[in-house]
C-alpha positions as CSV (number, residue, x, y, z in Angstrom):
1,X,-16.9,-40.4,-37.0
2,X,-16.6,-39.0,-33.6
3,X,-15.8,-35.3,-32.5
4,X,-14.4,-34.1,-29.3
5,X,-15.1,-30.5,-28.8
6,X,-13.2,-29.0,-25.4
7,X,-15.4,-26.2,-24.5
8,X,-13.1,-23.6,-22.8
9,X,-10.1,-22.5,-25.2
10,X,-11.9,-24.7,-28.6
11,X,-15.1,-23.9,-29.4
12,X,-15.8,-20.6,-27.7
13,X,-12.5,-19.4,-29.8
14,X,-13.9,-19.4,-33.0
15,X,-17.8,-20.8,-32.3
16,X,-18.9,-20.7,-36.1
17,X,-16.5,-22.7,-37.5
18,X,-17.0,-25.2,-34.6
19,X,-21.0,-24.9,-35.1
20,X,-20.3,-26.1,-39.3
21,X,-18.3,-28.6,-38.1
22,X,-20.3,-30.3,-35.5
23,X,-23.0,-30.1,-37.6
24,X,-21.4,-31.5,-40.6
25,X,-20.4,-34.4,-38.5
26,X,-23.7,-34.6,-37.1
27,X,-25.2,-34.5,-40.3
28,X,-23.3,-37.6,-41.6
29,X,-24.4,-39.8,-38.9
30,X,-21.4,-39.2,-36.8
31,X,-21.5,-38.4,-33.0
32,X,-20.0,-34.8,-31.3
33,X,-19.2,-35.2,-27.6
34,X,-18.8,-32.0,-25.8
35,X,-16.0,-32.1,-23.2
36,X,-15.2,-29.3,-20.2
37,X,-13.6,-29.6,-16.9
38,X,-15.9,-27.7,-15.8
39,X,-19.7,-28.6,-13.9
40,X,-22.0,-29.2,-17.1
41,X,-24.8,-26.7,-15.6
42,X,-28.2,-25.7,-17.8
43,X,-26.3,-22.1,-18.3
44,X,-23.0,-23.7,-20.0
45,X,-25.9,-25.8,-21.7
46,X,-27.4,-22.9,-23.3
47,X,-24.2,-20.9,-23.9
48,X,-23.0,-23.6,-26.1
49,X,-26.7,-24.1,-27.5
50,X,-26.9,-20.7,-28.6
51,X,-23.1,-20.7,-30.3
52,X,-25.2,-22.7,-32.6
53,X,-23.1,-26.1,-31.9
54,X,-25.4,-29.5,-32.3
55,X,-24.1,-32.3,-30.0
56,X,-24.8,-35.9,-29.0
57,X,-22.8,-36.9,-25.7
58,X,-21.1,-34.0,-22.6
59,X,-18.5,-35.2,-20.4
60,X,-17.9,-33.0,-17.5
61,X,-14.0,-33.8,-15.9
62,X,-15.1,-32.2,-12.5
63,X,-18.6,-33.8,-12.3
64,X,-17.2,-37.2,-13.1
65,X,-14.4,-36.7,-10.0
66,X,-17.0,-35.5,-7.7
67,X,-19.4,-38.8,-8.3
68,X,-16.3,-41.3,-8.1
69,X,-14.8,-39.0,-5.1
70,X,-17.5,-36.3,-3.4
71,X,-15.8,-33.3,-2.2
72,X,-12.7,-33.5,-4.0
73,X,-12.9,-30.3,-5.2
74,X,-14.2,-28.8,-1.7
């Protein structure tokens, strides 16, 4: 199984039933991917770290424009 969690509006809505979840998943041999359109910085990182969520894979929407386009967003 695979699990998208959107950051922004999913998991920081209701974090513990997110962190059971991806855990669960986790736990079964599945894969969680963390998505935001947000930068994926080491302090997003840690927020969602310390929500208790487990993950295997993070897309970031805005880092991914900036590598195939730089200054897109400037």
């Amino acid at each position: 199984m695979r699990l998208g969690l959107d950051i922004h509006g999913v998991i920081d809505s209701n974090p513990e039933s997110f962190t059971f979840l991806s855990k669960s998943v986790l736990a079964s041999g599945g894969e969680v991917h963390i998505i935001t359109g947000g930068s994926w910085t080491l302090k997003l990182q840690n927020q969602i770290k310390d929500s208790g969520i487990v993950w295997t894979h993070h897309f970031s929407v805005y880092d991914f424009f900036e590598i195939i386009s730089p200054g897109i967003f400037s």
